[in-house]
N, C-alpha and C positions, 0 to 999 in steps of 0.2 A: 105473464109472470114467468113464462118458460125458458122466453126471450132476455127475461130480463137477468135470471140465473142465469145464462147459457154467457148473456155477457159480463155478468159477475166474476163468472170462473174461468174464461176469457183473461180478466182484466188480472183475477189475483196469477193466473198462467206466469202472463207477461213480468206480471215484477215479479216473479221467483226467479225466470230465467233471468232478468234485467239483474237481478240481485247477486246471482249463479255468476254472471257474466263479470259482474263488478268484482266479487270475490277473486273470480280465476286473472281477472287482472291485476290486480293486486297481490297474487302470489307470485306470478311472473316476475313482474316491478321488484318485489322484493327478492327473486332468484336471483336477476338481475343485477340487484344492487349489492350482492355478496357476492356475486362472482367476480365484479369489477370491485369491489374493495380487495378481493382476494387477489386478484391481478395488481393490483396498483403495490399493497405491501408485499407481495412477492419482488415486485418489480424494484423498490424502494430497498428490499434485504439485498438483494444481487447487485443494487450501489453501493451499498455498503459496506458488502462483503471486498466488493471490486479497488474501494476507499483504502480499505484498511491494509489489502495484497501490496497495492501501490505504494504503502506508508510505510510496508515490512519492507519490498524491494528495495523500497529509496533507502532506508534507515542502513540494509546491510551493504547498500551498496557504497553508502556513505561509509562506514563501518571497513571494507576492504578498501579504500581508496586512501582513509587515514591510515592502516594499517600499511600499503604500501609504500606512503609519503615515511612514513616512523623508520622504514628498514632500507627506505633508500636515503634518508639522511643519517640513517645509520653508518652505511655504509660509507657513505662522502665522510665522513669522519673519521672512520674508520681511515679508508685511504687517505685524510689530512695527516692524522698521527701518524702514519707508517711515513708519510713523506717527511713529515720536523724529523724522525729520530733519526731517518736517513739524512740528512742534512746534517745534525746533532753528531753523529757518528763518523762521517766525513769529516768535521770538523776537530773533533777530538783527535781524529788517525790522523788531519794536517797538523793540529798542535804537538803531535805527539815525534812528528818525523820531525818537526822541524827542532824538537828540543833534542832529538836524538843527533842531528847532525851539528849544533849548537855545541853538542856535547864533544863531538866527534871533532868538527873545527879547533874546540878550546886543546883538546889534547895533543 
């Protein structure tokens, strides 16, 4: 009977630790499995954050590029008008000599 206690308490030993053991693995498992979800949305935020740097770069860079096309066809414009009036002004100072000597000849 002594025998038979001795492996009773024996047996219920074994599954407490059996049960002890299952426990402590299953809290690992689960350390585990928050750390690496922690890593994964960490990982996931730092693309995103990385997403939207690249969105803001590209947008201002697009943003100064039309901005230098607007003030360099500003200017080609700018410098067309200054060439007509000059042309325009030439031409008025030819019609104007020529009416002067026109005038000059009649007299």
């Amino acid at each position: 009977q002594e025998e038979l206690l001795k492996e009773e308490e024996e047996k219920l030993l074994k599954e407490e630790q059996e049960k002890l053991l299952k426990e402590e693995q299953e809290r690992l498992l689960k350390e585990e499995q928050k750390r690496l979800l922690k890593e994964e949305q960490e990982k996931l935020l730092k693309e995103e954050e990385e997403r939207l740097l690249k969105e803001e770069q590209e947008e201002l860079l697009k943003e100064e590029e039309e901005r230098l096309l607007k003030e360099e066809q500003e200017e080609l414009l700018k410098e067309e008008q200054e060439e007509l009036l000059k042309e325009e002004q030439e031409e008025l100072l030819k019609e104007e000599e020529e009416r002067l000597l026109k005038e000059e000849q009649e007299e």
